[in-house]
N, C-alpha and C positions, 0 to 999 in steps of 0.2 A: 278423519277417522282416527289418527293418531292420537290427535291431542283429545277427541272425545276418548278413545281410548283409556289413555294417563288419566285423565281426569276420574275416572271409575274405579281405576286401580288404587287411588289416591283416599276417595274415598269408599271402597269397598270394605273396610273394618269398622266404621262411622254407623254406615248401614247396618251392617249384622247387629250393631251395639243397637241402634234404635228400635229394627223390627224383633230382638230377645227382649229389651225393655220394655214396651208394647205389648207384648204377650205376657212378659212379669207380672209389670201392674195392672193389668186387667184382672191376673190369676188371682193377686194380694186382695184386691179390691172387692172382687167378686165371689170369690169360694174360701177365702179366709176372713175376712172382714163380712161380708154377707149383703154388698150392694149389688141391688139388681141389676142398674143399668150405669158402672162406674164408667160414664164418659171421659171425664176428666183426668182421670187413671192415666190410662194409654196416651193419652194427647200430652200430659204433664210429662210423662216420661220421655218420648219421642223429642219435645221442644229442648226439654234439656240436656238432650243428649248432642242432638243435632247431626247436622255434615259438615259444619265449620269445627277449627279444633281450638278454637278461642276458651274466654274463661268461661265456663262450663259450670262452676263450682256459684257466681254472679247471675247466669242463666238461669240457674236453677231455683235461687231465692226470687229473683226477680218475677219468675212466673208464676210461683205457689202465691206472694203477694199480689201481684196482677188477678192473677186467679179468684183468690179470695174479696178486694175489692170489687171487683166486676161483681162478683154471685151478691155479696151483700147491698150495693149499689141498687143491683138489680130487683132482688128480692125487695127492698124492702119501699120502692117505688112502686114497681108493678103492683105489690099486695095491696096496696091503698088507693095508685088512681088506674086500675087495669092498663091493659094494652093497646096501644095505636098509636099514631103518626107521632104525635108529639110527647109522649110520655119516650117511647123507643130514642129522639132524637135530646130529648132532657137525661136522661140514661148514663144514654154512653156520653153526652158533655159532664157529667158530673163525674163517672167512675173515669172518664183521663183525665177529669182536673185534678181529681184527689191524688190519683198515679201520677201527674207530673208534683202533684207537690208535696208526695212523700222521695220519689225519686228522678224521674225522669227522664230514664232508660229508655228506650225503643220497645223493649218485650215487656215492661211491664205497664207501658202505655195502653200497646195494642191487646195484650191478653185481659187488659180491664174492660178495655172497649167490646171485644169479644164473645168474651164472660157475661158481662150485660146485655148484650145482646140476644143471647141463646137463653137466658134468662128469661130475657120480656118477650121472647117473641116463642122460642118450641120448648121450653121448660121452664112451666109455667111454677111458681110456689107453689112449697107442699109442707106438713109438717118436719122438723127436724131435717128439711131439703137442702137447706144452707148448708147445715154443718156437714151433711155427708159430702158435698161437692166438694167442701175445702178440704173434706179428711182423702178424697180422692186424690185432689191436686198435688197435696201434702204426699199421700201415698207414689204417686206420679215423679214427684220432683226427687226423693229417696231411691226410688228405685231408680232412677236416672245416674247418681252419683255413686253405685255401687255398681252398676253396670261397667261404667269410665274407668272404676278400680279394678275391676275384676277382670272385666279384657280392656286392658288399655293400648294407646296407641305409644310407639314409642317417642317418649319425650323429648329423644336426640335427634333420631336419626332425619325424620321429618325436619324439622329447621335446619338440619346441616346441608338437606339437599337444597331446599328455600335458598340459604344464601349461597352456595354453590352456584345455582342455576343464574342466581344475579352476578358472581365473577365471571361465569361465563360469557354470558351478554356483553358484559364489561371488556373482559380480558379480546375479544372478538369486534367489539366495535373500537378498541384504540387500534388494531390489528391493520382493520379496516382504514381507520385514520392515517394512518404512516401509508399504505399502499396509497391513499387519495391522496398527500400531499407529497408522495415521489411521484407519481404519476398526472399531477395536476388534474384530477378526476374527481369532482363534485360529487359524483351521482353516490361515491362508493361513501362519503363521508356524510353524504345527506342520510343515506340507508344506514350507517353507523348512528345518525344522530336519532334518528324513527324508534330503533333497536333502545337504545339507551332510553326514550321518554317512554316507551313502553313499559319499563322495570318498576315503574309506582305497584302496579296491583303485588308483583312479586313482593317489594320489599315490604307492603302492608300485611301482607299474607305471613310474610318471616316473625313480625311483631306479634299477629296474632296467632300463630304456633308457638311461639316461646311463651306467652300466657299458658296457652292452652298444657303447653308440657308444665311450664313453672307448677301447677295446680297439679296435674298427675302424680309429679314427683312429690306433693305432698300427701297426697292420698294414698296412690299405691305400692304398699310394699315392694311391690315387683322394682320397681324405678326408685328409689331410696338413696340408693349410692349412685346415681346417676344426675344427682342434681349440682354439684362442683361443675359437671360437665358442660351443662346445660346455663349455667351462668355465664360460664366462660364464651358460650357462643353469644348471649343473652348481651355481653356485654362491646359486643362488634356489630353488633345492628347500628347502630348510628351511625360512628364513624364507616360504616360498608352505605350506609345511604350518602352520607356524604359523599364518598371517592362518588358515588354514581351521580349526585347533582355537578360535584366539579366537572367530573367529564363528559357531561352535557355542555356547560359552558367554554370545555378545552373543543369537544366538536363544532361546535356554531362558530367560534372564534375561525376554527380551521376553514370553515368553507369560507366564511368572509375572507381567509388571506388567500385561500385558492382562486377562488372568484375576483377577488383584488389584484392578481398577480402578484403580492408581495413576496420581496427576496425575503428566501429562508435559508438558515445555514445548515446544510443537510445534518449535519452532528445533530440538530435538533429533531429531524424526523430516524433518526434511530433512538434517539431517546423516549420518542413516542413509541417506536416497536417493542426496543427494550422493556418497557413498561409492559406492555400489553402479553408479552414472558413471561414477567414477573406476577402477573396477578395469573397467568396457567399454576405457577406455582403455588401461590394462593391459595388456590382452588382445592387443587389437591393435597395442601393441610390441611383443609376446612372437613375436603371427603377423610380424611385417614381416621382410624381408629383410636379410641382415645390411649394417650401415652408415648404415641408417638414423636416424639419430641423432636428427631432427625426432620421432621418434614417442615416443623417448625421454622429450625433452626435454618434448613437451605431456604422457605419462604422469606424470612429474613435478610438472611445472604444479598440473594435477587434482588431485593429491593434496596439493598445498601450499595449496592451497583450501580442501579440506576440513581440515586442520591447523589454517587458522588460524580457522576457525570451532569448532573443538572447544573452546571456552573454558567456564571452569567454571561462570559465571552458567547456564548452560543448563542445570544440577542443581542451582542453589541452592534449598532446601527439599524438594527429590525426596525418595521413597525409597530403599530401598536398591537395589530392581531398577534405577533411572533410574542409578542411579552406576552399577552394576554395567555396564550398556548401554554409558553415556558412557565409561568405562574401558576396555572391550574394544573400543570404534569408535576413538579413540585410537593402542591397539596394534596394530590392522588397519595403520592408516594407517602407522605404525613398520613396520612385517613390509613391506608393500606400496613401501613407499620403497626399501627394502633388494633387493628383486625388481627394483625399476628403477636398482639400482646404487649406492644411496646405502650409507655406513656409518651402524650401528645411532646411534654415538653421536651424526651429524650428524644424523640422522632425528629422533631426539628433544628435539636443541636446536630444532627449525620449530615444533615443539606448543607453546602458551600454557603459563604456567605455570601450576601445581595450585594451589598455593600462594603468599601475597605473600616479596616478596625483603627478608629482615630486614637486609640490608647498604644496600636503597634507601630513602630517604627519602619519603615522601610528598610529592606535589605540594600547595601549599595551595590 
């Protein structure tokens, strides 16, 4: 009930935006424009609007030409060999071959197939019937993009929480990790590692809200100055999927050494705690308001902490799974600097080195 809950709340402004769009372009269509029955209106609207917060601005061309293909498609089959089994299934093969080979898109695949369909089968040709459905769809897909500007959703704060909710998972299954490997307890690190493969839809979601905002912030005045912001998070998507595939492979590594019995040098499972601190911190730059730059700078901190404790005595003699661990807690640490702004190449000069420096001399 919760997470149906969230999820309503989530998209509860999506909705409003679709069912006023809806009644928009039915109004345009029908008492301004003077079509009797603008099907296409409200559906074009609605599709563009949507409940995802993806590119919207792509959706909405995609449909009006989906749209338009399908009614032409349709019409101009049906008019000449009528209606039935194989004229319906020649149709719609024709208006999505022509939609994949103008674009190829999913919606303007299916809205041709659609479109043709309802065509050849409940609206049947009529004079001047083409052009009003496309002036419909046309009308539909407009009123769609002025809706998304006029109440828009915010282009921040939604992706802040997106990748929020993924350091949390994050920062709580290395949490996890370090408790299963001072405890020798599989189950806790198997449930860490469940947690972490679970985070794809999340971080898919984060990509397709930073479109969905990128587009807003061009549209709506309201969001204008809000697009510096919005890059800045736009530009820790990656490296924050990263840190999440490495520590998928630092927890599978851990059960295998748990499960292995291999000796571990404990310094190494506080380096895993430490870390799983350091992306709380994380977290809570990602949540802070923009300007904040203190929160930055302690996210920073943290992670330069853990950096310089990642030094390689803390797998001398390990096996392979402890390197393996020590090497992915490492590359967290790289990903996660990069989330707080750093470049990958300064990120990696903080880390100890692997290896000694054959151009340094020894001290005696």
């Amino acid at each position: 009930m919760r997470r149906s809950l969230a999820r309503l709340r989530l998209s509860a402004l999506p909705i409003v935006q679709c069912a006023l769009g809806a009644a928009l372009a039915w109004f345009v269509a029908h008492d301004i424009i003077g079509h009797a029955l603008p099907f296409f209106a409200p559906t074009a609207a609605v599709v563009s609007i949507g409940i995802s917060f993806g590119a919207r601005l792509k959706r909405s061309v995609e449909l009006v030409v989906g749209v338009a293909v399908g009614i032409g498609i349709g019409d101009l089959f049906i008019s000449r060999a009528g209606t039935g089994v194989w004229q319906i299934a020649l149709v719609v093969a024709v208006a999505m071959a022509l939609a994949v080979f103008l674009d190829g898109g999913s919606i303007i695949t299916m809205q041709a197939a659609g479109s043709a369909v309802l065509v050849a089968t409940l609206m049947p040709p009529s004079a001047g019937g083409s052009l009003s459905r496309m002036i419909d769809a046309l009308v539909g897909g407009l009123v769609g993009v002025v809706m998304v500007a006029a109440i828009p959703l915010h282009p921040v704060r939604r992706a802040r929480d997106h990748a929020a909710q993924v350091l949390a998972v994050l920062g709580d299954g290395l949490s996890r990790c370090a408790d299963g490997l001072l405890e020798q307890d599989p189950d806790k690190i198997r449930a860490a590692l469940a947690a972490a493969r679970a985070t794809q839809p999340q971080i898919d979601s984060l990509r397709s809200t930073l479109e969905g905002g990128r587009e807003i912030s061009r549209i709506s005045p309201l969001y204008w100055n809000s697009r510096a912001r919005l890059e800045r998070i736009r530009a820790t998507a990656d490296p924050l999927d990263n840190a999440v595939r490495n520590a998928r492979v630092l927890l599978r590594r851990s059960l295998t050494l748990v499960n292995d019995d291999e000796i571990l040098d404990p310094r190494l499972i506080d380096e895993v705690d430490g870390l799983a601190r350091a992306v709380r911190v994380v977290r809570a730059m990602m949540l802070a308001d923009p300007g904040e730059q203190p929160d930055r700078a302690e996210a920073a901190r943290a992670l330069r902490t853990v950096a310089k404790g990642a030094r390689p005595e803390l797998v001398a003699g390990a096996g392979l799974s402890a390197h393996v661990v020590f090497a992915q807690l490492r590359s967290i640490v790289v990903d996660l600097m990069q989330v707080c702004g750093m470049q990958r190449i300064s990120a990696i000069a903080l880390l100890p080195p692997t290896v000694p420096n054959p151009y340094v001399r020894p001290q005696d």
